[in-house]
ZAMARGU-4260 file (C-alpha; in steps of 0.2 Angstrom, whole numbers, plus 5000, padded with zeros to 4 digits):
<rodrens>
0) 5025/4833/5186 | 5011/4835/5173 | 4993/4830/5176 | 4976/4840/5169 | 4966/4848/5183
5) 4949/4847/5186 | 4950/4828/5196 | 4943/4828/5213 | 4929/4819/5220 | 4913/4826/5231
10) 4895/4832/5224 | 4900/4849/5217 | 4916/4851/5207 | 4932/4854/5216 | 4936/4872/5224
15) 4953/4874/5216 | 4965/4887/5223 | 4972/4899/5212 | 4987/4896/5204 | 5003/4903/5211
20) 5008/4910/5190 | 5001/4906/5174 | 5011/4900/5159 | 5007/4910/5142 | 5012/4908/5124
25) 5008/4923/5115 | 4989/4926/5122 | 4987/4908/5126 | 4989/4898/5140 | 4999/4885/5140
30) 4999/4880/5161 | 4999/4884/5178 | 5008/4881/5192 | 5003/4878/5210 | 5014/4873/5227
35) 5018/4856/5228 | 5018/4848/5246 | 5034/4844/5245 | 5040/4862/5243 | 5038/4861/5224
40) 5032/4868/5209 | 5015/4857/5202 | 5014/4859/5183 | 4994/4859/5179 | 4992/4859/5160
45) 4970/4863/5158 | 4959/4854/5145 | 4963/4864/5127 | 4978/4872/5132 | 4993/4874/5119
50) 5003/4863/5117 | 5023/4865/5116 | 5025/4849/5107 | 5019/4842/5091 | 5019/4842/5073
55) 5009/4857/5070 | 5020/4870/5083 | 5036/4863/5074 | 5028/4868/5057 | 5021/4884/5066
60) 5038/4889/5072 | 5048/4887/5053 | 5035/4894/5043 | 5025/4909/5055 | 5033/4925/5065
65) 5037/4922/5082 | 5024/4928/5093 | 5011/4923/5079 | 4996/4929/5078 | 4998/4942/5089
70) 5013/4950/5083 | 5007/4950/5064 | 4994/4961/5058 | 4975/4953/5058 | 4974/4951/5037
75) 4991/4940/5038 | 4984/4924/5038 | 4972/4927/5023 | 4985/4937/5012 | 4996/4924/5016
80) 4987/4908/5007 | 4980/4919/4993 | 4999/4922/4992 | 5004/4904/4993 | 4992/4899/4979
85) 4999/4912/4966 | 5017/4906/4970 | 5011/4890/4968 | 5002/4894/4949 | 5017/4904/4947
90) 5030/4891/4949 | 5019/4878/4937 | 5019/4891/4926 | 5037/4893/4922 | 5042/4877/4924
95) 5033/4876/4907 | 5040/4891/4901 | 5059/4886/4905 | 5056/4873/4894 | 5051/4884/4879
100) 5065/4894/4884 | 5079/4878/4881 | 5070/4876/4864 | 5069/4893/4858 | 5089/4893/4861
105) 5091/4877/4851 | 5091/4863/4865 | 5089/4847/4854 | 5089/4856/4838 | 5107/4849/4828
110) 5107/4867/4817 | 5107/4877/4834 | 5123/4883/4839 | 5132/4885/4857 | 5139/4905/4851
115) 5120/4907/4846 | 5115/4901/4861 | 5125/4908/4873 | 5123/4926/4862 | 5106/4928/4864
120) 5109/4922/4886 | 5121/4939/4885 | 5109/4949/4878 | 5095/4944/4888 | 5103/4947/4903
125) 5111/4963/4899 | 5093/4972/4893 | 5087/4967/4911 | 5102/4975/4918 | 5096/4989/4910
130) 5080/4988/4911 | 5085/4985/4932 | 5092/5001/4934 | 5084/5011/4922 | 5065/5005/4933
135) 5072/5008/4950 | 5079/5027/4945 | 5059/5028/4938 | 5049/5022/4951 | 5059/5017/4965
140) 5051/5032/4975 | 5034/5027/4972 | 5037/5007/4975 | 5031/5011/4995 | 5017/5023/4993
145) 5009/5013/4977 | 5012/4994/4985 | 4996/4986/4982 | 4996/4993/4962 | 5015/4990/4960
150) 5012/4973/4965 | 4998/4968/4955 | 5007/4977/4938 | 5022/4966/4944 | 5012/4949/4942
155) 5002/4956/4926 | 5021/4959/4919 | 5026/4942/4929 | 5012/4932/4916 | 5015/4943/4900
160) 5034/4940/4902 | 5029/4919/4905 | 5017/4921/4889 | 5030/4929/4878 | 5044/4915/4883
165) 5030/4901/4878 | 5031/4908/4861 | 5047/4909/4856 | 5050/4891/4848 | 5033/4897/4837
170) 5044/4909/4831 | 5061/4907/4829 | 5068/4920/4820 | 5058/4930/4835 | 5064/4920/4845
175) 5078/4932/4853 | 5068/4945/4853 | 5054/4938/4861 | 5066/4931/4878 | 5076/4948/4878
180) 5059/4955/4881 | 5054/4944/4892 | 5071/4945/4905 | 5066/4964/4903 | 5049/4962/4911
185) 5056/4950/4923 | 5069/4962/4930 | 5056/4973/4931 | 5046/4960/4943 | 5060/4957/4952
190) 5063/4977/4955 | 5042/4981/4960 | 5042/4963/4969 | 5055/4964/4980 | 5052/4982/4984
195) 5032/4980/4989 | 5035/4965/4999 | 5047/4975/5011 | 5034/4988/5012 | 5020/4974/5016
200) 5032/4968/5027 | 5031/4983/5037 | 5012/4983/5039 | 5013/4963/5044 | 5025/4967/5058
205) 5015/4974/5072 | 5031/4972/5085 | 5042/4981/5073 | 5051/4961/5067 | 5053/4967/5049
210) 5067/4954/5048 | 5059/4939/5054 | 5040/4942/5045 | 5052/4944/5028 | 5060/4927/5033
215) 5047/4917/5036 | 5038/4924/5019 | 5054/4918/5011 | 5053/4901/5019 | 5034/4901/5012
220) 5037/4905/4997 | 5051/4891/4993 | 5041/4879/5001 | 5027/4883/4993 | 5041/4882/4976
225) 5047/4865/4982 | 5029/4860/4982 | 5027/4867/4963 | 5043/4859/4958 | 5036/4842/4962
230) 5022/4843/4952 | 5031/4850/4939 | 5040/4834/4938 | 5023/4825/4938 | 5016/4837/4924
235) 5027/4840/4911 | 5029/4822/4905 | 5010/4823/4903 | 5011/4837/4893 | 5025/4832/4880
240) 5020/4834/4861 | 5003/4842/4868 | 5003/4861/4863 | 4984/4864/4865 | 4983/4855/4880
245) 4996/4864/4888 | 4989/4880/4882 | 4974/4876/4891 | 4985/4872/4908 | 4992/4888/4905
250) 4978/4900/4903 | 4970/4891/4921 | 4987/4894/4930 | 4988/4912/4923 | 4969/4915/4928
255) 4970/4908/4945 | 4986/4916/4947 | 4978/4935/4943 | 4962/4929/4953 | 4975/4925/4969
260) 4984/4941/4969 | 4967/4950/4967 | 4960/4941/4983 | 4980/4943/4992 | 4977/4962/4989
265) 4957/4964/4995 | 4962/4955/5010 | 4975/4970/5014 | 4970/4981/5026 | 4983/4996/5026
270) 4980/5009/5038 | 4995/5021/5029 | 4989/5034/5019 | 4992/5035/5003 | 4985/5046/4989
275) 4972/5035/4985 | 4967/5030/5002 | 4967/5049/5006 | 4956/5053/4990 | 4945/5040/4997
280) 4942/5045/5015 | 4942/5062/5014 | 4928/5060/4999 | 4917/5047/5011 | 4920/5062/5026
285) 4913/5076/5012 | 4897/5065/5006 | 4892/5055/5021 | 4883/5041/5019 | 4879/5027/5036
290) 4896/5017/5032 | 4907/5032/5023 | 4908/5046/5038 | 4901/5062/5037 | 4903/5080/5046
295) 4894/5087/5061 | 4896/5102/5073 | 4886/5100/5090 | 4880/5115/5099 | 4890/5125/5108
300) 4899/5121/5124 | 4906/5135/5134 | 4914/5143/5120 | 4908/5139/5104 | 4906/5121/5093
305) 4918/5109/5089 | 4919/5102/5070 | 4918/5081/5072 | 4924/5072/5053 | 4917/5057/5054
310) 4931/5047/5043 | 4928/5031/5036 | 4942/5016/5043 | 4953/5006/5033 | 4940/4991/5033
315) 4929/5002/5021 | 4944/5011/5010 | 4956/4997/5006 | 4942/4987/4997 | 4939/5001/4985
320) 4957/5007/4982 | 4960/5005/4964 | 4972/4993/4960 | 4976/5003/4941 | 4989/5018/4946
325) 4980/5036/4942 | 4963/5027/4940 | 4949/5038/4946 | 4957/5055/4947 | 4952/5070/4940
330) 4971/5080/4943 | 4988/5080/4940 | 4992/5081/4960 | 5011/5089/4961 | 5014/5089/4980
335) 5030/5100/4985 | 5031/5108/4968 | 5045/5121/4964 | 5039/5138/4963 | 5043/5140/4944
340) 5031/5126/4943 | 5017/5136/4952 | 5017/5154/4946 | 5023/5164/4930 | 5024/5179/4939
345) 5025/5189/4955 | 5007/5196/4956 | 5002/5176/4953 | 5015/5173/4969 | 5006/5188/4978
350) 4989/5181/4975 | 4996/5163/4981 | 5001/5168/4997 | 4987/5178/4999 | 4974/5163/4994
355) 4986/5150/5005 | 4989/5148/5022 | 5005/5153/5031 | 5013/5133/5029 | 5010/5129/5012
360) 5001/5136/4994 | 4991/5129/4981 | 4987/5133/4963 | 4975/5124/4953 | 4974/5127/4934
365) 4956/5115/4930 | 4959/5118/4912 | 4974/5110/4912 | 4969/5097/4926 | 4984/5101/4937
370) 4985/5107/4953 | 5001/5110/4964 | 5007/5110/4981 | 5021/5122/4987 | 5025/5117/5004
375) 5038/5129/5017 | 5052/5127/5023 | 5050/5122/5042 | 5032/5122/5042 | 5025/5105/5054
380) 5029/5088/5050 | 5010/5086/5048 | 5010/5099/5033 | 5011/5086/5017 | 4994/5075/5024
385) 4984/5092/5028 | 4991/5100/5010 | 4986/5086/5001 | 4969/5084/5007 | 4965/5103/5003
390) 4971/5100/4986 | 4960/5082/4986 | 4946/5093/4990 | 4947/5105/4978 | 4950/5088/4966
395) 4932/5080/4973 | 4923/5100/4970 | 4928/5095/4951 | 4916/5079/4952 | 4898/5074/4952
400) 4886/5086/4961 | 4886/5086/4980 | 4871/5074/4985 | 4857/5087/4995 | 4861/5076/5013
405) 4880/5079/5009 | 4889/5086/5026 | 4895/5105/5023 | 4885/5105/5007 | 4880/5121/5011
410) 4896/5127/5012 | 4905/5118/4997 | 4891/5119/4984 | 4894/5137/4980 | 4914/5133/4978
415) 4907/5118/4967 | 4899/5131/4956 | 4912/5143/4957 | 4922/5129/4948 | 4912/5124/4934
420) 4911/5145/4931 | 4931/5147/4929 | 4936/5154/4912 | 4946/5141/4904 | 4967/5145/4907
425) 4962/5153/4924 | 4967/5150/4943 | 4951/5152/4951 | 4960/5159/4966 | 4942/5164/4976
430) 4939/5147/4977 | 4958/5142/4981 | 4953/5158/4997 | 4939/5151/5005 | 4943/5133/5002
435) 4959/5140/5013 | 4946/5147/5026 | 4936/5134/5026 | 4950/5123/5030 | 4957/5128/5042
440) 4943/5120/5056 | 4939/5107/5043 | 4958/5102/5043 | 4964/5099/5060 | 4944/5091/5063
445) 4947/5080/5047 | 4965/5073/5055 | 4957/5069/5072 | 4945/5060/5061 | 4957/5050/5053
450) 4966/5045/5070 | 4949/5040/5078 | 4947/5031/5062 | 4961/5020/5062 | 4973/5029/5051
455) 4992/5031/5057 | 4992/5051/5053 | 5009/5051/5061 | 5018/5044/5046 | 5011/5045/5028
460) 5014/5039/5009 | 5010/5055/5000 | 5026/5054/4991 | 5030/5073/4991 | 5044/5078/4980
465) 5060/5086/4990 | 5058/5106/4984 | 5054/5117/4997 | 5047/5135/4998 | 5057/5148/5009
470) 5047/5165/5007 | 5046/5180/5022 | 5032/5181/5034 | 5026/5173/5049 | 5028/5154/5053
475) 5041/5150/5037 | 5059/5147/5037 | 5069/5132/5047 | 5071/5134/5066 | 5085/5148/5068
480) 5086/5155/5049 | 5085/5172/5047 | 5069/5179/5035 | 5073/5181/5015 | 5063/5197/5011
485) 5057/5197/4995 | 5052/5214/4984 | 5035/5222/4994 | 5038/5207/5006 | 5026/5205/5024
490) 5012/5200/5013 | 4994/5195/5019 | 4995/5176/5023 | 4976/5174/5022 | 4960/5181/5018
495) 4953/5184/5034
</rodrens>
């Protein structure tokens, strides 16, 4: 028995008992439950409650996650329908195109030929075999740690490819040419796509539901195909015997569909830390500002002071990630570099390990605008996040002038200047040293300042290449391996 609460007669309103259980969907009520004087269960539904029944749950069941919103991430809803209307665009878009496609292979041309034809289908499709393979052996590594840049270069590549298929009846003896490049750039898309919408995937799902998140994107998308499909049908009549009417369609698809993806990728907020996420954060933490973090030390308690990072979240980074890869650095960042790739020498690896700390070493060469990261064998998982930051310090000393309120100014302009000083074709390995001191209380301070930040410092997308340094001394070496002395090994592990 259903009925809303709340009736009742008297002056006030009624005193209702509390409800033997509550029925929940998600966060939201849906009833409650009280004793029935028959020895039943009364089912109460209150005034707004959801409702299990209805158009718009059906729809909510097919096209969202279960347990939607809360078991999606909070910029799910606003990534999805800048996502929807670039599919949309997208699917308008190449309708037209597969039309320039059947005419550039001779469909209603008496002179074309089916061997001609079905030659220049062979070829296309084997360059994008190639082309497949060949991408993913390139970047496949770097798909998950670059997904926001991936996925834009992916829909850039998706319009040129779109573009070049729309000219190939212009230009027939082209004409080959132009759709082989264009399944080239498509396989490409396919490749980047597929890959950085797993790895979105794995920011959406908040229970852990990769599976069922990259479902109901699918079931999105087609819909949202279907939906394009149809107005295809309605379109392409209208633009028969048209070309510079349908160049005009085609430039305001293309432009809304780049617009879309820009507005799908600012409404991410991706609390993974990536390089440029990292650059970001850790170069708010070194120059302050209200919104962008900052570093203290209060007065001693008991012992001595404790370093705070103020770290900006990923509410203020992810806005000002750029979206073009390597846009805004000032290195060539190599982290887990091989040794041969570090030093030409054993004095320079003496001097290495005497400028590093006992987990890792760093070599910056700012004449060539490189700088490397060899990290040990066996040293803490959290080793790649705080290497890369010292060698992202280094990076931000290269850059503008300190402002005068910047926190540890004091400490960094000297190194700053130091910098600017370095004969060209040098390692200035004084600076390498006391940025090594000075980071070992900024470090740990700066990863308990990503953590109360928001970011996840347990897992990371710094993409460090697979070598490994195995040299003697304290702390290095697997659990259980016996040391590898080197010639005059048990060197000094630090300045201090």
């Amino acid at each position: 028995m259903e009925r809303p609460e709340g009736l009742g007669g008297g002056l006030g309103p009624p005193q209702d008992p509390p409800p033997l259980c509550r029925e929940l969907w998600g966060s939201r009520e849906a009833a409650r439950y009280r004793e029935d004087p028959r020895g039943g269960l009364q089912r109460l539904v209150p005034p707004g409650a959801c409702s299990h029944s209805g158009l718009r749950r059906a729809a909510a069941q097919v096209l969202l996650p279960q347990g939607y919103p809360e078991s999606v991430s909070p910029d799910y809803l606003q990534y999805q329908c800048w996502d929807a209307l670039q599919a949309l665009c997208s699917t308008l878009t190449g309708a037209l195109a597969t039309r320039a496609v059947l005419q550039a292979v001779g469909v209603g041309d008496s002179a074309a030929t089916v061997t001609g034809a079905t030659l220049t289908w062979v070829l296309r499709d084997g360059v994008g075999m190639v082309t497949r393979i060949t991408f993913a052996w390139l970047q496949g590594s770097r798909l998950d740690c670059e997904a926001k840049q991936w996925r834009l270069a992916a829909d850039v590549l998706n319009d040129a490819a779109l573009v070049l298929e729309l000219l190939a009846p212009a230009w027939p003896r082209a004409g080959p040419a132009l759709l082989t490049l264009a399944a080239a750039a498509k396989c490409i898309v396919g490749v980047a796509g597929g890959a950085t919408r797993a790895a979105l995937a794995v920011h959406q799902a908040r229970r852990g539901q990769h599976g069922d998140v990259a479902a109901k994107d699918s079931s999105q998308e087609t819909l949202v195909n279907g939906a394009g499909l149809l107005l295809a049908l309605l379109l392409l009549p209208l633009l028969e015997g048209r070309p510079w009417v349908t160049w005009g369609v085609v430039t305001l698809l293309l432009g809304t569909h780049l617009g879309a993806n820009l507005g799908a990728l600012g409404a991410l907020r991706l609390p993974t830390l990536n390089r440029p996420r990292l650059r970001l954060a850790l170069g708010g933490a070194l120059r302050g500002g209200a919104r962008q973090g900052g570093v203290r030390q209060p007065r001693p308690t008991g012992g001595g002071g404790v370093v705070v990072v103020v770290v900006p979240g990923p509410d203020d980074v992810n806005p000002r990630e750029p979206l073009l890869p390597g846009f805004s650095t000032r290195l060539t960042l190599h982290l887990g570099a091989p040794l041969h790739r570090l030093v030409n020498s054993e004095a320079e690896f003496k001097k290495a390990l005497e400028c590093g700390t006992e987990d890792y070493i760093i070599v910056l060469r700012p004449s060539q605008g490189w700088v490397g990261v060899g990290l040990r064998r066996g040293a803490p998982p959290d080793t790649p996040l705080r290497a890369c930051a010292q060698a992202l310090l280094l990076e931000e000393l290269l850059g503008p002038d300190l402002p005068p309120g910047a926190p540890m100014g004091a400490a960094l302009r000297p190194l700053q200047q130091r910098l600017r000083r370095c004969p060209p074709g040098t390692v200035p390995w004084g600076v390498v040293a006391e940025s090594s001191r000075l980071w070992r209380t900024l470090g740990p301070a700066f990863l308990r300042g990503l953590a109360a930040a928001g970011w996840e410092t347990q897992r990371h997308l710094l993409a460090p290449d697979e070598w490994q340094l195995d040299w003697a001394g304290p702390g290095g070496g697997a659990p259980g391996d016996e040391p590898h002395p080197f010639s005059n090994n048990q060197l000094r592990l630090s300045p201090d």
